[in-house]
C-alpha positions in Angstrom: 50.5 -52.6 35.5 48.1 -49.6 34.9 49.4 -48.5 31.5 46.3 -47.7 30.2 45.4 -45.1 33.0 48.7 -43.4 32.8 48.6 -39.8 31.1 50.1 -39.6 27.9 53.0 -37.3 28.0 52.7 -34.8 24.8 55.6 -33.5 23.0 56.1 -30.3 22.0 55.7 -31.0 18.6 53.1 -33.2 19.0 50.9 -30.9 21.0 51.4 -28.4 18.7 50.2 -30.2 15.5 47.3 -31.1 17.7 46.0 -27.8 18.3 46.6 -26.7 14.8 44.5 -29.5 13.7 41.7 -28.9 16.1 41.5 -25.0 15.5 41.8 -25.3 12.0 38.9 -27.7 11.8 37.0 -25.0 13.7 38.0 -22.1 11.5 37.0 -24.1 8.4 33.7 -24.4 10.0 33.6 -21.0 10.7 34.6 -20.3 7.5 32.2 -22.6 5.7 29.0 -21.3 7.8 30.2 -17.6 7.3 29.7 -18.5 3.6 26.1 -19.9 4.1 24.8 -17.3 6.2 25.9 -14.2 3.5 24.2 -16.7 0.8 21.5 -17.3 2.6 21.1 -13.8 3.9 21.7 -12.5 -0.1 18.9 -14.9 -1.4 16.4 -13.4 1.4 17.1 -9.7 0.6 16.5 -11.2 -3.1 13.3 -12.4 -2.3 11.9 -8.7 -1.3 13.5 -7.3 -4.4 12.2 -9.6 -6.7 8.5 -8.8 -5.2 9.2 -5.0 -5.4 11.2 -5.3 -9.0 8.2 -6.8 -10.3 5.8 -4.2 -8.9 7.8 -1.5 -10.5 8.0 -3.7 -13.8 3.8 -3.8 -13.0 3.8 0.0 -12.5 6.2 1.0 -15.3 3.8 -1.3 -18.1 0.9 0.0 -16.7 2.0 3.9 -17.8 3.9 2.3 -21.0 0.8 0.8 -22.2 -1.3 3.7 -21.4 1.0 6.2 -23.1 0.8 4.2 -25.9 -3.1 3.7 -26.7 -3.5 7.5 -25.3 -1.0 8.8 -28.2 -2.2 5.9 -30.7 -5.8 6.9 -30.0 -4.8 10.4 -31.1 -3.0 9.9 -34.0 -6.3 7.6 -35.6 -8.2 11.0 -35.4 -8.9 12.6 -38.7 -10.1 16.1 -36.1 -8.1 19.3 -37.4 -5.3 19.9 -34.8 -6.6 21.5 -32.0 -10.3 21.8 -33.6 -13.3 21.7 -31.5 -13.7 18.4 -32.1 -10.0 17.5 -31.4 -10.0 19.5 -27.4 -13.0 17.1 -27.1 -11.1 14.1 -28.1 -8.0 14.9 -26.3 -10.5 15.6 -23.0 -11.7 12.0 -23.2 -8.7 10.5 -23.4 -7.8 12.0 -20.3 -10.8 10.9 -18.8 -10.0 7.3 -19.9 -6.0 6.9 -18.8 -5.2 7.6 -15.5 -1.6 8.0 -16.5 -2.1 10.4 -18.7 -2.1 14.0 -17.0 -2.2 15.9 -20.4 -2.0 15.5 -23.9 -1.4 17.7 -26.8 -0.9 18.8 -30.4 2.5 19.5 -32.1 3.8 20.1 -35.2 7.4 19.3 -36.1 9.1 20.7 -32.9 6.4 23.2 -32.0 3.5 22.6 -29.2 0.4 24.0 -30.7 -2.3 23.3 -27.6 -3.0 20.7 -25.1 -6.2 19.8 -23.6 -5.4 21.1 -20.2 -3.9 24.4 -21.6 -6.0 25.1 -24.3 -4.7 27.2 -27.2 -1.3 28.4 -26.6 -0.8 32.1 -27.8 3.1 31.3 -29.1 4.0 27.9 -29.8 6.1 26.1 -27.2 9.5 24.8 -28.9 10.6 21.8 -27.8 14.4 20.5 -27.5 15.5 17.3 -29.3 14.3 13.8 -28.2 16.5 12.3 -25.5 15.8 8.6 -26.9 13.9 7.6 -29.8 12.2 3.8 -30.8 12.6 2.0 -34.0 8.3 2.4 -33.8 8.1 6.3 -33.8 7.9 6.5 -29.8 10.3 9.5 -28.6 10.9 10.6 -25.0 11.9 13.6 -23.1 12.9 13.4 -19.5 11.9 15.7 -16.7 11.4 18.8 -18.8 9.7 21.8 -18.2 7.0 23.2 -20.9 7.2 26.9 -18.8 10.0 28.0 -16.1 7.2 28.6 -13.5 5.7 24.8 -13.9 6.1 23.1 -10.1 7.4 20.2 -11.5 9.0 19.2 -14.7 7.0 16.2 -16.6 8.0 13.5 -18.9 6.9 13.9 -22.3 6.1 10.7 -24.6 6.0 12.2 -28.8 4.4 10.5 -31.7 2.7 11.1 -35.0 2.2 15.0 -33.9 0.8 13.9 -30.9 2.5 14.3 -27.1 1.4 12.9 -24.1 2.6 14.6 -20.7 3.3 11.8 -17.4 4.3 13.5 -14.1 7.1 12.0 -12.1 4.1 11.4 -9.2 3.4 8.4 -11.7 5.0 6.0 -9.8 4.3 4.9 -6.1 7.5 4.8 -4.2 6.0 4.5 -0.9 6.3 0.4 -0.6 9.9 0.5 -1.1 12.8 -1.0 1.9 15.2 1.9 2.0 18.0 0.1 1.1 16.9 -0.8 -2.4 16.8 1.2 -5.7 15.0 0.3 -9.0 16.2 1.5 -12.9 13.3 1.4 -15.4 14.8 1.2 -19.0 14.0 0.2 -22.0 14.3 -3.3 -23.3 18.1 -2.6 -24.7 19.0 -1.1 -22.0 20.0 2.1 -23.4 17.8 4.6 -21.9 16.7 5.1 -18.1 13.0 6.0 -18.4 12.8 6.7 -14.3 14.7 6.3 -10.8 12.8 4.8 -7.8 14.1 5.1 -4.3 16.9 6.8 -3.0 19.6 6.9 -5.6 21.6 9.7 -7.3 19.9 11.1 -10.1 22.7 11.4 -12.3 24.0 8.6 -14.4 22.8 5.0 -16.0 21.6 1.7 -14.4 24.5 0.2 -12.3 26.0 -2.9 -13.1 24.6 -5.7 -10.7 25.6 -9.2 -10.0 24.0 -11.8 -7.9 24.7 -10.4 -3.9 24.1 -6.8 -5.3 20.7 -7.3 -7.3 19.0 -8.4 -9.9 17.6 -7.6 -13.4 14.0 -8.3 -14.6 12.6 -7.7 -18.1 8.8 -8.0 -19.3 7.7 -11.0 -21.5 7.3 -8.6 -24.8 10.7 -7.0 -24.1 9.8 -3.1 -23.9 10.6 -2.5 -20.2 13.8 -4.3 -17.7 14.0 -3.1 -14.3 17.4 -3.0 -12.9 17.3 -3.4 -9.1 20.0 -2.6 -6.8 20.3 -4.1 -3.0 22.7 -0.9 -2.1 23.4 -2.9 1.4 24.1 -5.8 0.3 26.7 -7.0 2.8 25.6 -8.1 6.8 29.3 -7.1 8.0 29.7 -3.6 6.0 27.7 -2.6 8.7 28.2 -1.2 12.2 29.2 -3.9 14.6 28.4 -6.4 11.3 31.5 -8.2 11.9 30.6 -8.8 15.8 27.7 -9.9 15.0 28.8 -12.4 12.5 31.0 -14.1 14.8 28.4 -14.4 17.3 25.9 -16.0 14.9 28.9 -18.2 13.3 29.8 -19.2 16.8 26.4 -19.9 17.8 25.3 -21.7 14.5 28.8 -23.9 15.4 28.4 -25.0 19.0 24.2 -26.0 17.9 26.1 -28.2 15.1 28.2 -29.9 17.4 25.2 -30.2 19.7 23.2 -31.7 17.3 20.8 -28.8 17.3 20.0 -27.9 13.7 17.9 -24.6 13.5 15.0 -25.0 12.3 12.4 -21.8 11.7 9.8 -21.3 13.4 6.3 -21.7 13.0 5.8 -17.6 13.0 8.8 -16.6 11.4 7.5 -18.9 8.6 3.8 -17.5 8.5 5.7 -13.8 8.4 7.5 -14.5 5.7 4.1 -16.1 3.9 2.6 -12.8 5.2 5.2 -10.5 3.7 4.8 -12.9 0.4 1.1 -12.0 0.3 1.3 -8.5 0.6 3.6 -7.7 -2.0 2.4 -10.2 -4.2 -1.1 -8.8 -4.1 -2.7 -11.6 -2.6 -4.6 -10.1 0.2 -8.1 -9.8 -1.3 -10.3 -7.4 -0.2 -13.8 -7.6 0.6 -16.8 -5.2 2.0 -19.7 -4.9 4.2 -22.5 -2.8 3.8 -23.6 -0.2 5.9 -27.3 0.1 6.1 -29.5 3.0 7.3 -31.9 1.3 9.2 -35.0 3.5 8.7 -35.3 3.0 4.4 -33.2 0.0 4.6 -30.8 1.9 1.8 -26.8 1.6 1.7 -25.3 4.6 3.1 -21.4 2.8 2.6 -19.1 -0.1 3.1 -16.2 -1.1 5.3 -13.2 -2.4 4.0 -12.0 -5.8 5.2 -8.9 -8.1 4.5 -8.8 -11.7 3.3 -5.9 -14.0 3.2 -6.4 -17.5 1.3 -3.3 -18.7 1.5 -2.0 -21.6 -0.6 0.2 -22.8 2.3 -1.7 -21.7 5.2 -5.1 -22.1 3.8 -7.9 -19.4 5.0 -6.2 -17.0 7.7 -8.6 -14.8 10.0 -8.0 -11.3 10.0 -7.8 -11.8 13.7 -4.7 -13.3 13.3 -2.7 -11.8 10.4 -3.7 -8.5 11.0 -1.7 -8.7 14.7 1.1 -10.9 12.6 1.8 -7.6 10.9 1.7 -5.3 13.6 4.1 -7.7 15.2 6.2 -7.9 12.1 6.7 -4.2 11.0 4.5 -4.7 7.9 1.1 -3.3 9.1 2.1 0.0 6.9 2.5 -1.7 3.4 -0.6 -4.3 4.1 -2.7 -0.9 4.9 -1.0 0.7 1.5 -2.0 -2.5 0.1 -5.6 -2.6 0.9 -5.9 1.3 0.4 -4.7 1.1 -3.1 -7.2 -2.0 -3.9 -10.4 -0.4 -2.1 -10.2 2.9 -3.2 -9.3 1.1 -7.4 -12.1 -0.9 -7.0 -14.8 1.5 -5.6 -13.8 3.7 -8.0 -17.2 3.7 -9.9 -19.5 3.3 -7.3 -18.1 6.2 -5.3 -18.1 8.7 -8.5 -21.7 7.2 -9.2 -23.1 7.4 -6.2 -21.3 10.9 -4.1 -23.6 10.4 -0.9 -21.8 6.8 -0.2 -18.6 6.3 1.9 -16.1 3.7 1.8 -14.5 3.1 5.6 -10.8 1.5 6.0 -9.1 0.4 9.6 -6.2 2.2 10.5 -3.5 1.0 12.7 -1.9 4.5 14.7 1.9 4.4 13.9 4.2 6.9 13.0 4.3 6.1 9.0 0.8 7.9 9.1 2.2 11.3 8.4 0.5 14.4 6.6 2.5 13.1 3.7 1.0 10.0 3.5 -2.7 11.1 4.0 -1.5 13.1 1.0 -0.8 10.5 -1.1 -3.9 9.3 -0.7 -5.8 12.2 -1.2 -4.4 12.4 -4.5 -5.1 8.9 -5.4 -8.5 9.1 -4.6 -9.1 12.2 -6.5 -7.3 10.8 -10.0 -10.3 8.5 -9.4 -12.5 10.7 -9.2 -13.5 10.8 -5.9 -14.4 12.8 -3.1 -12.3 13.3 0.0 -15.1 13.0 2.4 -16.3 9.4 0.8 -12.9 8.2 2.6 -14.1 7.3 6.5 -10.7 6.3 8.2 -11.3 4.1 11.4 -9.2 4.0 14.5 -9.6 2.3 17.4 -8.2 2.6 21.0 -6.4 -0.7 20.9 -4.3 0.3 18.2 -3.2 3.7 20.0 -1.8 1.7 22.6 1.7 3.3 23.0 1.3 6.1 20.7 1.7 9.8 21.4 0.5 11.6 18.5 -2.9 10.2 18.2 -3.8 13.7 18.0 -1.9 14.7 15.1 -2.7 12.2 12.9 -6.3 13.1 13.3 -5.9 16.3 12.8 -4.1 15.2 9.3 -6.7 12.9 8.7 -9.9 16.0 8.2 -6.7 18.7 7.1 -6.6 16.3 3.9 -10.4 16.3 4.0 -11.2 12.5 5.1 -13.9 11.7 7.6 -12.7 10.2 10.9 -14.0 7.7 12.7 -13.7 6.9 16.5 -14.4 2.2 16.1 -15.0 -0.1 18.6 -16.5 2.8 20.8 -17.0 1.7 24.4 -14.5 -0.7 24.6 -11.9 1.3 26.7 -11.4 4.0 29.0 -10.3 6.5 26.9 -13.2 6.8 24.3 -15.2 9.4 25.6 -12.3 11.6 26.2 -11.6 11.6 22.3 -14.8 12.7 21.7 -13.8 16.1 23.1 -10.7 17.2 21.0 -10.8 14.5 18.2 -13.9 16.0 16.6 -14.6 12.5 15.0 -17.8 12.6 11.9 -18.4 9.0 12.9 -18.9 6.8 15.8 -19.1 2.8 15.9 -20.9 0.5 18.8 -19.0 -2.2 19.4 -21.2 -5.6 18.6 -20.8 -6.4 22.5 -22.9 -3.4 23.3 -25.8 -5.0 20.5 -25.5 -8.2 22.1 -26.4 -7.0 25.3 -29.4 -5.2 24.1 -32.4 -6.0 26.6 -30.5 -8.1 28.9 -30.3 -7.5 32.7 -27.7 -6.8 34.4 -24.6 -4.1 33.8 -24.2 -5.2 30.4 -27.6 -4.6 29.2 -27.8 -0.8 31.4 -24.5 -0.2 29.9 -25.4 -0.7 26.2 -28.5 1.3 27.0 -26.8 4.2 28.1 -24.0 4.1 25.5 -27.2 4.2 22.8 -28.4 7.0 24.3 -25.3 9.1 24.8 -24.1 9.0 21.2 -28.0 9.9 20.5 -27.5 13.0 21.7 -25.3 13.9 19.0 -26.8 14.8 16.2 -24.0 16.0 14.1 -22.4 12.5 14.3 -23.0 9.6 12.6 -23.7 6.7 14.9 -22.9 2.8 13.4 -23.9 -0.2 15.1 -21.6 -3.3 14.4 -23.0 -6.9 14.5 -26.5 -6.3 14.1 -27.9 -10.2 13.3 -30.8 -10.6 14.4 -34.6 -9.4 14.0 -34.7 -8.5 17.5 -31.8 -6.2 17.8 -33.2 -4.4 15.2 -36.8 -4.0 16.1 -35.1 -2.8 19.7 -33.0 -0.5 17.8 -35.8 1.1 16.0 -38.0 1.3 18.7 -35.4 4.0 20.3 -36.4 6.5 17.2 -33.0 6.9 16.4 -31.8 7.0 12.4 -29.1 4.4 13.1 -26.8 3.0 10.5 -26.2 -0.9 11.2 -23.2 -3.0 9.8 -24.0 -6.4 10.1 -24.7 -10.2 8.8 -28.6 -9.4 9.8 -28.4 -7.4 6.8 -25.6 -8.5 4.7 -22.0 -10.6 5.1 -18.7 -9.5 3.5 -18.8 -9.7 -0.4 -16.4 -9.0 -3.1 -16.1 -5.7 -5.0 -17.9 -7.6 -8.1 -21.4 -8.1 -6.0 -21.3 -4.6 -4.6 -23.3 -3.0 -7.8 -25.8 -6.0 -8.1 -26.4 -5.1 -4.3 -26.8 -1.5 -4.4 -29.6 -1.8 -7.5 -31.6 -4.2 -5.0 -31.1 -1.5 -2.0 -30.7 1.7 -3.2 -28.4 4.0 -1.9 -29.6 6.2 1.1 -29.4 10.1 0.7 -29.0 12.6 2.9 -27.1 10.7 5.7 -26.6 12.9 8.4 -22.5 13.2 8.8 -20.2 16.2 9.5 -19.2 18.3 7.0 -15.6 18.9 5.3 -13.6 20.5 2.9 -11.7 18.0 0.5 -8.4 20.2 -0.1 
């Protein structure tokens, strides 16, 4: 008898209660993974608006703190208001906080002078405080001293004594879209500013865990109130599609036994975008030498990533992470901010020194941009033309408007720099409509100095091309050796060298120490511009 091989005969019933049971232990999988991805997906938008939160929180203390000693400072004085000896006070403490763009003298709810404005001929009246601290700090929003000031300013009042912060205060560049940041006081009962794109009108929003987050500083004087304003994958177009297709795939690799496990570059991006807006990309600089005195003409900016995971990552391989991974932009804001902060002093000291930073050609690099920066290097007191931007071929791989962001580059009065000359095809076409103030040798073209062959012929005629042009400054990368630079000044040409024969990378700390052993070259022949 062959009862065991004879198909079972399902009842209705039974089939029924069968299929119910099957399906259902499919939706409840569905279900349950559905719930893990939005968790999971909410505690990764988290992570980016935690980093930025704290930036803002960073930015907000920074001006808080400054505001503070600026008006504090003031109020010490024993000068007459808006004495001699009080403009010259007021002038120094300008010179001293970075976030202060004015300060002045009042006298109950009259503006006397300020130290930008001098004397005012009638007294400026000034409307009521919006919000007032227990400590004698009072605050007015966005107000205008004159109806034809550009731009209302926030005013910060105490002990006679108001200090003036433009909205401009805060960098809103390194923001994600999606997200918007409420800086208030530390009850909670006064917005102070609005980052990113939110309406103007109306307090902080009320956040839970999937929609943001709240952060307040150790001393309680500042909370930032973040808010993820797309906080949902499926309140998106075609979210819900793509849910089920990543619930359905995430299913079938359960039942497969397939767990997914990250991979090895999705976890070194997300270490990446950890150490950019954590400020953990250090950066260091290489002297530029002119060869003939010896002297420092400059130094090149260059990124370094100790990572506590990853350990010590070449920029040869986190700088193409971040092309790869959409965060080239905020890595370059990041190393911007921290060259031009930390070269500060040497570049006000010293006016004939530049500082050069790599630029990767993408369409964030807008006129706007090269404006922000303009004004960031001014407010340090720098020059325009100290700023040598360096682009190279490779990077403009694929992009169409090389030419217009050059031509934004020298409108905002940087130099521009034409790196890793040589290399490819397209170099000496630039050098007809780029009108570049600098050019760099590749180090393959050094290398090859006084060799036989193509290579050697090559370098010597790239030498002498860029020789005949004497309005351009010419830079030699990886110069090492005494040889390639007795060759190199045997050509009669006043080269500038970049390399470990004269110095390796160093942090901003040595930079001093090593210009008071070199000296700092004057008179370095570069093309002139107009810092606007």
């Amino acid at each position: 008898m062959r009862v065991f091989n004879r198909p079972v005969a399902w009842g209705g019933e039974a089939w029924l209660w069968h299929c119910l049971r099957v399906r259902g232990r499919w939706l409840a999988a569905c279900l349950l993974l559905l719930l893990l991805l939005q968790l999971g997906m909410t505690w990764w938008h988290r992570q980016r608006l935690d980093l930025e939160a704290g930036q803002v929180m960073a930015e907000g203390l920074a001006v808080a703190q400054q505001l503070g000693a600026s008006l504090e400072r003031l109020a010490q004085s024993e000068a007459p208001p808006c004495s001699m000896e009080d403009y010259a006070l007021m002038a120094q403490i300008l010179r001293d906080y970075q976030y202060t763009a004015d300060i002045g003298r009042t006298v109950g709810d009259r503006l006397l002078c300020t130290a930008l404005r001098g004397q005012l001929a009638v007294p400026i009246a000034l409307p009521a405080p919006d919000f007032r601290l227990a400590n004698g700090f009072s605050f007015l929003t966005a107000h205008r001293l004159a109806p034809r000031d550009p731009i209302p300013l926030d005013l910060t009042l105490y002990r006679g004594g108001v200090a003036f912060t433009p909205p401009l205060s805060f960098d809103s560049s390194y923001l994600a879209p999606e997200h918007s940041f409420y800086l208030l006081d530390g009850q909670l009962r006064y917005l102070f500013r609005i980052l990113g794109k939110a309406p103007a009108e109306g307090g902080a929003p009320a956040v839970n865990w999937f929609t943001g987050l709240r952060r307040c500083s150790a001393d309680g004087i500042l909370c930032v109130v973040a808010q993820d304003r797309q906080p949902w994958l499926y309140q998106q177009p075609y979210g819900v599609a793509v849910l089920g297709l990543v619930v359905l795939g995430l299913g079938w690799g359960c039942l497969c036994g397939l767990p997914v496990i990250p991979s090895q570059r999705r976890l070194r991006v997300q270490a990446l975008r950890r150490a950019i807006f954590q400020q953990q990309i250090q950066v260091w600089y290489q002297p530029q030498i002119q060869m003939a005195t010896g002297k420092v003409t400059g130094f090149e900016a260059l990124s370094r990533w100790q990572s506590d995971s990853l350990g010590n990552v070449p920029p040869s391989e986190f700088i193409p992470l971040a092309e790869q991974a959409g965060l080239i932009h905020p890595l370059t804001l990041h190393v911007l901010k921290q060259a031009v902060d930390q070269c500060a002093v040497l570049l006000r000291r010293h006016r004939s020194l530049t500082l050069s930073i790599n630029l990767v050609l993408g369409p964030a690099l807008t006129a706007e941009f090269f404006d922000k920066v303009r004004k960031r290097v001014l407010s340090r007191g720098g020059r325009c033309e100290q700023l040598v931007f360096e682009i190279t071929e490779t990077s403009a791989v694929g992009f169409a408007n090389i030419q217009v962001v050059c031509d934004a580059i020298k409108r905002s009065g940087f130099r521009l720099s034409l790196d890793d000359f040589g290399t490819g095809f397209s170099n000496l076409s630039w050098l007809s409509h780029l009108h570049a103030d600098e050019i760099k040798i590749d180090k393959m073209f050094i290398q090859a100095l006084g060799e036989e062959g193509v290579a050697g012929r090559t370098a010597d005629m790239l030498l002498s091309l860029t020789a005949s042009l004497p309005s351009v400054a010419i830079v030699l990368e990886g110069v090492e050796t005494q040889a390639q630079v007795e060759r190199l000044t045997a050509r009669g040409r006043h080269w500038i060298a970049q390399g470990w024969y004269y110095a390796k990378a160093m942090r901003s700390a040595e930079l001093a120490g090593y210009i008071a052993q070199h000296g700092v070259a004057e008179g370095v022949t570069r093309a002139s511009v107009v810092c606007g």
